[in-house]
C-alpha positions as CSV (number, residue, x, y, z in Angstrom):
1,X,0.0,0.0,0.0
2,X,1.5,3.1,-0.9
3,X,0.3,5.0,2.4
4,X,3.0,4.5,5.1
5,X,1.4,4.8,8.7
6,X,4.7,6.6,10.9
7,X,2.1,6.3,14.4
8,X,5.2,4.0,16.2
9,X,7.8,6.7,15.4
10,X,5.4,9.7,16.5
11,X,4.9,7.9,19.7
12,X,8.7,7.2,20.1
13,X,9.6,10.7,19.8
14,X,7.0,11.3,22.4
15,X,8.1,8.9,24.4
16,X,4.3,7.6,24.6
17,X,3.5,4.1,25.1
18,X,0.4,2.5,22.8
19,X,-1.5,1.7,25.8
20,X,-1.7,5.4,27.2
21,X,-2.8,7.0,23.4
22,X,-5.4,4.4,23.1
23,X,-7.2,5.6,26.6
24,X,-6.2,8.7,25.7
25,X,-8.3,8.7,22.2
26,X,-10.8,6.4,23.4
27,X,-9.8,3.7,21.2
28,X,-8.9,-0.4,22.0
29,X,-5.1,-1.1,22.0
30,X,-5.7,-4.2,19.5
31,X,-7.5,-1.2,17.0
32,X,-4.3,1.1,17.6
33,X,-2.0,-1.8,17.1
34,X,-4.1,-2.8,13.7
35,X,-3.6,1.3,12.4
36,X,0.4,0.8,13.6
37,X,1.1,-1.9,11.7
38,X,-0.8,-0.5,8.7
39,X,-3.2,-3.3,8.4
40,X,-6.3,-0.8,8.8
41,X,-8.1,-0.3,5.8
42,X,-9.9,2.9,7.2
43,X,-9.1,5.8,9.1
44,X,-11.8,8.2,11.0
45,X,-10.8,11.6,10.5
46,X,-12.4,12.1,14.0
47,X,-9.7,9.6,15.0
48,X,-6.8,11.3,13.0
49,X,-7.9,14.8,14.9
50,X,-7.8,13.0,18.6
51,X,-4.1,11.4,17.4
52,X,-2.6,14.4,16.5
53,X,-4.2,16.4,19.0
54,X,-2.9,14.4,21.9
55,X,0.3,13.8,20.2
56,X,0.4,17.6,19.1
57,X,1.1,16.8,15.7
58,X,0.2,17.2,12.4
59,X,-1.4,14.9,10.1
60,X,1.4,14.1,7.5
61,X,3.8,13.8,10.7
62,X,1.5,10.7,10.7
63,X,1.1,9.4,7.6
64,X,3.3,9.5,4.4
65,X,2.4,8.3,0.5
66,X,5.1,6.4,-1.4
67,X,4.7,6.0,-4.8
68,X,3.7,2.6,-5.5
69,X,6.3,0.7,-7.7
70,X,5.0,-1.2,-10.7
C-alpha cells in the first residue's frame, strides 16, 4: 500500500507508550496496534484529529504516500 502509517515513530519521539494514546483517544489497543502496523483499511478523521491532538502533531507527521512501484 503506498500510504505508510509513521504512528510508532510519533509515539517514540514522544516517548508515549500505545496503551496510554489508546485511553487517551478512546480507542482499544488491538485497533491502535491494527492502524500501527498499517493493516487498517480505514481511518476516521475524528480519530486522526484525537491522534494528533494528543500527540500535538500534524497529520502528514502521521502518515506518508510512497509512490507505489509497478
Amino acid at each position: 500500500m503506498p500510504i505508510i502509517i509513521n504512528l510508532d515513530v510519533m509515539l517514540a519521539k514522544r516517548k508515549i507508550r500505545s496503551k496510554e494514546l489508546a485511553e487517551a483517544i478512546g480507542i482499544t489497543e488491538v485497533n491502535l496496534s491494527i492502524l500501527k502496523t498499517g493493516k487498517a483499511k480505514a481511518l476516521r478523521i475524528t480519530t486522526l484529529d484525537a491522534i494528533c491532538r494528543y500527540l500535538s502533531c500534524q497529520p502528514g507527521d502521521i502518515l506518508e504516500y510512497v509512490e507505489a512501484l509497478s
